[in-house]
C-alpha positions in Angstrom: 22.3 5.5 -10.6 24.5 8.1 -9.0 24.2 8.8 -5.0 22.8 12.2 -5.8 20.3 11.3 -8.3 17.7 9.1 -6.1 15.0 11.8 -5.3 14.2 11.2 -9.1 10.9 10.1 -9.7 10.2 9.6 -5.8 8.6 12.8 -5.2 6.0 12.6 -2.9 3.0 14.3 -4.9 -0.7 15.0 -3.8 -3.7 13.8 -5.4 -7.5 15.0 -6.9 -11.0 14.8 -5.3 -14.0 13.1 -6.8 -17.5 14.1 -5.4 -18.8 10.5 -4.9 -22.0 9.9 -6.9 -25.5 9.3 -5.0 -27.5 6.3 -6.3 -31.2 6.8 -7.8 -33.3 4.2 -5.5 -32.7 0.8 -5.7 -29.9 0.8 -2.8 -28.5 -2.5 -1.1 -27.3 -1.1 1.4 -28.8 -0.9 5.3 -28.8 2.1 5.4 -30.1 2.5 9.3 -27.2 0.3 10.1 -24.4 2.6 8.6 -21.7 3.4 11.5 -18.3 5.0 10.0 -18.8 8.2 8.1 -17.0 9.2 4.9 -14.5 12.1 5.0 -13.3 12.2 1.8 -13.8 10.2 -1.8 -10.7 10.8 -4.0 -9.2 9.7 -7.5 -5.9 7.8 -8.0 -3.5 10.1 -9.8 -1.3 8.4 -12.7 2.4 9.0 -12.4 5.6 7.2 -13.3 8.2 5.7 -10.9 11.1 4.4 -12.5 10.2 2.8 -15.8 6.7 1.9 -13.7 3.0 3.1 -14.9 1.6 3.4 -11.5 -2.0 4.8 -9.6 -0.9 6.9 -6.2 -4.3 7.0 -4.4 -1.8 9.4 -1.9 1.9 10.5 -0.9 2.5 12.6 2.5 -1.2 14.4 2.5 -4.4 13.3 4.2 -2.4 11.9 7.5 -5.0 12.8 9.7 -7.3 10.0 7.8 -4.4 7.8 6.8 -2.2 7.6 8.9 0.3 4.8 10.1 0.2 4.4 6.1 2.2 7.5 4.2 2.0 6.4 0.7 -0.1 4.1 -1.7 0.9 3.3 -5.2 -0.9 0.4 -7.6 1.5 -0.6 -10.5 -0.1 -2.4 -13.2 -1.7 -3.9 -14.2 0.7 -4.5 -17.4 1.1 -7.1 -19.9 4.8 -8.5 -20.4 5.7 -10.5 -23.6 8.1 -13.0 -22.7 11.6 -11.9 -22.7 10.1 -8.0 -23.0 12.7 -6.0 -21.0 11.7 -6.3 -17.1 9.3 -3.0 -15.8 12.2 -1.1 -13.1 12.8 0.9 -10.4 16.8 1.3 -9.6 18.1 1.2 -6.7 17.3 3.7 -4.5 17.4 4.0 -0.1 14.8 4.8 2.1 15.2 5.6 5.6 11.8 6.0 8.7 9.6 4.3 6.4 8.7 0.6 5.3 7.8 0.0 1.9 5.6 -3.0 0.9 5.0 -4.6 -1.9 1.7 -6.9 -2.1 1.4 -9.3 -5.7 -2.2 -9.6 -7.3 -0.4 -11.2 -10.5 2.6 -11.9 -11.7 6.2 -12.7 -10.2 8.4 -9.7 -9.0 12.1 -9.5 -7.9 13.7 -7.8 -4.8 17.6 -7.3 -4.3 19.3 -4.9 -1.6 21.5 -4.1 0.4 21.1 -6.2 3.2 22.6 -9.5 1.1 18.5 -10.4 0.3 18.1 -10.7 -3.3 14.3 -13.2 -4.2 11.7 -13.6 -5.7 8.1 -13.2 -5.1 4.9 -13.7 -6.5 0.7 -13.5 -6.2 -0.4 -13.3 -2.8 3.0 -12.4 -1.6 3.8 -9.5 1.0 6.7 -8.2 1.3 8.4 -5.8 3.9 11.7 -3.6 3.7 11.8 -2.5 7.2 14.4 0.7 6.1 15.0 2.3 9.7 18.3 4.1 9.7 18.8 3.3 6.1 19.1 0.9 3.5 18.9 0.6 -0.5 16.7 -1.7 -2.5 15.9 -2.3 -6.5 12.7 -3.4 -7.3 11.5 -5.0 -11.3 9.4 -7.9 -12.3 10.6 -11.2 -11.9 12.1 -14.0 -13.3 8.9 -15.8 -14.2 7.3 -13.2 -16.3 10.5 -12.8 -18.3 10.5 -15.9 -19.2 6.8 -16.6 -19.9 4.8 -13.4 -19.6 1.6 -12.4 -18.2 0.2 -9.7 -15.9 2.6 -7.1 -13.8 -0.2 -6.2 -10.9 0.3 -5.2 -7.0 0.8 -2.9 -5.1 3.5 -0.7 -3.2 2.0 0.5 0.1 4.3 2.5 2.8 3.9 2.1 6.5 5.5 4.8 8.5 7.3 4.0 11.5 7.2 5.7 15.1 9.4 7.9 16.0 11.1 5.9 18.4 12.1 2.7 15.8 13.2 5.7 13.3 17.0 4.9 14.0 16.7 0.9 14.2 18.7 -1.6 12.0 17.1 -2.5 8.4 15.4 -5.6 7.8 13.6 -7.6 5.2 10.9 -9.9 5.1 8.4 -11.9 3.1 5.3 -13.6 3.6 3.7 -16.3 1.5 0.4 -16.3 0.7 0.3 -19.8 2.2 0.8 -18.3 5.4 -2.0 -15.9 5.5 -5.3 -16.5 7.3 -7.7 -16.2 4.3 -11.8 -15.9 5.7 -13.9 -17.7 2.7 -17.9 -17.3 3.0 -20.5 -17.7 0.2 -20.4 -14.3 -1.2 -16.7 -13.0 -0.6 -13.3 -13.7 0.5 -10.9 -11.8 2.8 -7.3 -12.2 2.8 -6.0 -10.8 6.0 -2.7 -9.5 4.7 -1.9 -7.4 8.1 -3.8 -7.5 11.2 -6.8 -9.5 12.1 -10.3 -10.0 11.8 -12.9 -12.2 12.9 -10.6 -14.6 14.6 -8.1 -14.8 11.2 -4.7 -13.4 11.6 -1.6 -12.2 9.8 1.4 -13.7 11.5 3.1 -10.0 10.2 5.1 -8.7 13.6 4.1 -4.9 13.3 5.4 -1.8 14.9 2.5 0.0 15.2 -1.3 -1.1 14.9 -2.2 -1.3 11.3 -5.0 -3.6 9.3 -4.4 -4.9 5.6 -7.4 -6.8 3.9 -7.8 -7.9 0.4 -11.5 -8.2 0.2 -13.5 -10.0 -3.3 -17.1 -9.4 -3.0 -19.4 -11.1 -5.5 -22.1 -9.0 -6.9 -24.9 -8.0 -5.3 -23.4 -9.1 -1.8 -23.5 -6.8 1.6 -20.6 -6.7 3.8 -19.7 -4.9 7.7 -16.5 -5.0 8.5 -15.5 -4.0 12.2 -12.9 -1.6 12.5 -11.5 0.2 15.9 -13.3 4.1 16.2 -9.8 5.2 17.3 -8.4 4.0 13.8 -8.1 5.3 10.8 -9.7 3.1 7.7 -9.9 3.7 4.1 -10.5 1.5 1.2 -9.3 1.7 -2.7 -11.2 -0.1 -5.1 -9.0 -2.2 -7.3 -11.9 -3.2 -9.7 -15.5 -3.0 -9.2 -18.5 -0.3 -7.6 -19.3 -0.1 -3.9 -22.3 1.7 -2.4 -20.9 3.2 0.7 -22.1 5.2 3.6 -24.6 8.1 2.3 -25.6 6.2 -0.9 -22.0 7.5 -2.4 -20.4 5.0 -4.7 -16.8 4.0 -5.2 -15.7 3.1 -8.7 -12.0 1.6 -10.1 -8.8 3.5 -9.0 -10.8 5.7 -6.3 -9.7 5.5 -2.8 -12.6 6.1 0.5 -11.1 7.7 3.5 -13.2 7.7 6.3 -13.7 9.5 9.6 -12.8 8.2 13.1 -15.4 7.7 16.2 -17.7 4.9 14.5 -16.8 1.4 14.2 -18.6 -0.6 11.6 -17.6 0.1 7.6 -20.9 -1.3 5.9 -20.6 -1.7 1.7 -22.8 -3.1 -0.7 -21.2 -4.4 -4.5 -23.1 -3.3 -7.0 -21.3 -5.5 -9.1 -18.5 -7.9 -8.4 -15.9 -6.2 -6.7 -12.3 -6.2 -5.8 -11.0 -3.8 -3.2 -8.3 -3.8 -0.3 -9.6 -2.2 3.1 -6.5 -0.7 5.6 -6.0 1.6 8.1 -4.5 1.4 11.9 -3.5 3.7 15.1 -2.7 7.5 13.7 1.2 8.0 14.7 0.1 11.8 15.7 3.4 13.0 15.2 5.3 15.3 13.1 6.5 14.0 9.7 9.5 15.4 7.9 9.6 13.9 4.2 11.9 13.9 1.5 11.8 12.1 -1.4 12.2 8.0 -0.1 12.9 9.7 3.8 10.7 9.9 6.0 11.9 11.2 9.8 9.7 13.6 12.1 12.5 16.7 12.0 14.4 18.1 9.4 17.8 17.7 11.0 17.3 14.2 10.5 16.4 14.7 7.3 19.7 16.1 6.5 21.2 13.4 8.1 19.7 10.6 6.3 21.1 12.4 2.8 24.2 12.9 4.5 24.5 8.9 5.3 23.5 8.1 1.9 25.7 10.1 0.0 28.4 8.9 2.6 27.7 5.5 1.8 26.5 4.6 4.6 23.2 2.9 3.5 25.2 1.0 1.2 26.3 0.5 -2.4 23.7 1.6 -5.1 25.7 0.0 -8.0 26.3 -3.1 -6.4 22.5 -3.5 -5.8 21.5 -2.5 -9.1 23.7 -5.4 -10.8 
């Protein structure tokens, strides 16, 4: 990939709305006990990035409601043959911003500029803390190359405050064996980022943010507690949620709801897989282009001037 070429297929884009659908009569829900109201129901848009089918639920818009988060991609999922070519994005820098990447299924590989080059798999998160600047390549791993199976996760940024915007890269990964996972008759919660109900990630954050990966079997209630101050919104991965209002959340939607009101109360429908995040708004000015993301455009400029100076590092040597 040449220096100048990275803003290909990085684009931050927007998204469409979807009215969310009232239920007939039989509702689960407890209704007199609904607390956070919904702003906003929306549909995942299907784009490309790299040679990557992904959903972006949103990229740069809706900060008021979103907000530490910036951007929130699901790739897959996809079915590899064994020894198909791996799925791949090149490598590519980011600067103000820390992409994640969080594994439902299948094995994926991470090499960058910073000397880390592994391996990760389901229930895996992964951080690429970028700060003043660094260049990653993302594909699927080893594993499904040589046996096959389901591509399927996410890739979920996390801006970071103004004041860390400047800070040296890093890189980390957390096994799923190290994640607080709450297990109760009709669902289970794996606490990816944050805490809740006494279970809590071990993730060192920079700013206040929540991450659960919630299965709720059919026909199942659930409250989950939230700060009024935060931001929270949920994207339904696979399943139907009756939410506040009677309006109903379906596969590859994404929920953002309004702050003041604590509790999130849902009822599945059917058996449903969905992640729930949100944290402290940032409430400050965000400059973004392409894989930047800085709060003025003079450091915008700057970032591309460090990259193409190679100062982030060496694209072709990450990319072998």
């Amino acid at each position: 990939m040449k220096r100048r070429d990275f803003i290909k297929d990085s684009a931050i884009v927007g998204l469409t709305v979807a009215n969310g659908g009232l239920i007939a009569t039989n509702s689960g829900m407890y209704h007199e006990n609904t607390k956070r109201k919904i702003h906003k129901i929306m549909n995942a848009d299907k784009v490309n990035v790299g040679t990557l089918p992904v959903m972006r639920a949103f990229a740069g818009d809706h900060r008021d409601y979103v907000s530490p988060f910036v951007l929130f991609d699901e790739f897959g999922p996809v079915s590899l043959e064994p020894g198909s070519d791996p799925l791949r994005v090149d490598a590519h820098p980011h600067a103000g911003v820390t992409p994640t990447t969080y594994f439902l299924e299948g094995t994926g590989h991470h090499k960058d500029s910073l000397d880390y080059d592994f391996q990760i798999g389901k229930g895996d998160f992964m951080m690429f803390d970028s700060g003043k600047g660094a260049i990653h390549m993302e594909e699927s791993g080893t594993k499904l190359y040589e046996s096959g199976g389901l591509y399927h996760g996410f890739q979920i940024w996390l801006n970071t405050p103004a004041k860390y915007k400047f800070d040296d890269p890093t890189t980390s990964v957390h096994r799923i064996a190290n994640m607080d996972l709450i297990q109760h008759e009709n669902y289970t919660i794996q606490v990816v980022l944050g805490e809740l109900n006494g279970a809590k990630s071990n993730v060192e954050l920079k700013t206040p943010a929540f991450f659960y990966h919630v299965k709720l079997k059919h026909d199942a209630r659930l409250d989950i507690p939230t700060d009024p101050n935060h931001n929270a919104f949920i994207y339904m991965v696979k399943g139907s949620l009756e939410l506040e209002g009677g309006k109903m959340l379906k596969d590859n939607q994404v929920v953002l709801y309004k702050r003041g009101e604590s509790v999130i109360n849902m009822y599945a429908e059917c058996a449903s897989e969905f992640l729930i995040l949100g944290g402290q708004p940032l409430n400050e000015v965000v400059y973004s282009y392409g894989p930047f993301v800085m709060n003025t455009r003079e450091q915008i400029e700057q970032c591309i001037k460090n990259y193409q100076n190679g100062l982030m590092g060496n694209p072709d040597m990450v990319n072998r």
